[in-house]
C-alpha angles and dihedrals in degrees: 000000000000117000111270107229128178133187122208107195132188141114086264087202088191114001106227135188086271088062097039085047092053087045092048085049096053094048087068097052111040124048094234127011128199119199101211110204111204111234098200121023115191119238093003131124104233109214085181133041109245091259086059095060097046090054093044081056103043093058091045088053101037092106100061112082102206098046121096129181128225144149133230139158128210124061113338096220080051090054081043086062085041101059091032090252127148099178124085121196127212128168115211110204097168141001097266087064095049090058089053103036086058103054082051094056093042090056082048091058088052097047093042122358096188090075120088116204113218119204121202107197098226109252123256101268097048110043096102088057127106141151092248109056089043082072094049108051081039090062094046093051103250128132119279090166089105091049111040128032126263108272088042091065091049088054089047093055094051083058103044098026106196 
């Protein structure tokens, strides 16, 4: 059976528990899984270098045994090709992601239609959490500690000193 490898890609600014959850979860699943962090999002405000995030990442991940961390830029179903991986991951916390995460999947298909999007639906406890809102309530002082791991929230506060 060919190795099952799956690639989870985002800017993860900052990475949070939804995301760790969803990463915990596709561990299980998939024989090797690669957190892509995206070097270079479009349109969006980046609180951490790009180095920052995949370190960030890599310490959130380090218990799983089959998930690696990594970066890339370009088109993700092109890094899929890259890495020799044929399964995208996407999480859906509310409706509002499944409409665009759709339409995502569906211009995939058309780019490389090799490639299946897997969708893992956030668990319960987590589904009110982003990125960005994490920054948000971090700039504005509040307390992040139930929503992103430890040393996420240290990196936070040397960002948004109270």
């Amino acid at each position: 059976m060919p190795l099952r490898r799956a690639v989870f890609p985002g800017s993860f600014n900052p990475i949070h528990l939804g995301h760790v959850d969803l990463v915990r979860r596709a561990s299980r699943v998939f024989d090797k899984v690669i957190v892509a962090v995206y070097e270079e999002p479009q349109g969006k405000p980046m609180l951490f270098s790009v180095e920052e995030r995949r370190a960030l990442v890599a310490e959130a991940i380090r218990e799983f045994g089959n998930v690696e961390v990594a970066s890339y830029r370009g088109l993700t179903v092109d890094y899929l090709k890259a890495v020799d991986a044929f399964i995208l991951i996407r999480g859906l916390r509310v409706f509002s992601d499944f409409e665009f995460e759709f339409r995502m999947a569906l211009a995939n298909q058309r780019l490389a239609p090799d490639i299946e999007v897997v969708n893992f639906i956030t668990g319960e406890r987590y589904i009110h959490i982003s990125s960005s809102t994490v920054r948000e309530i971090a700039m504005l002082g509040g307390d992040v500690s139930s929503m992103v791991p430890p040393h996420v929230e240290r990196a936070l506060r040397k960002h948004y000193p109270t």
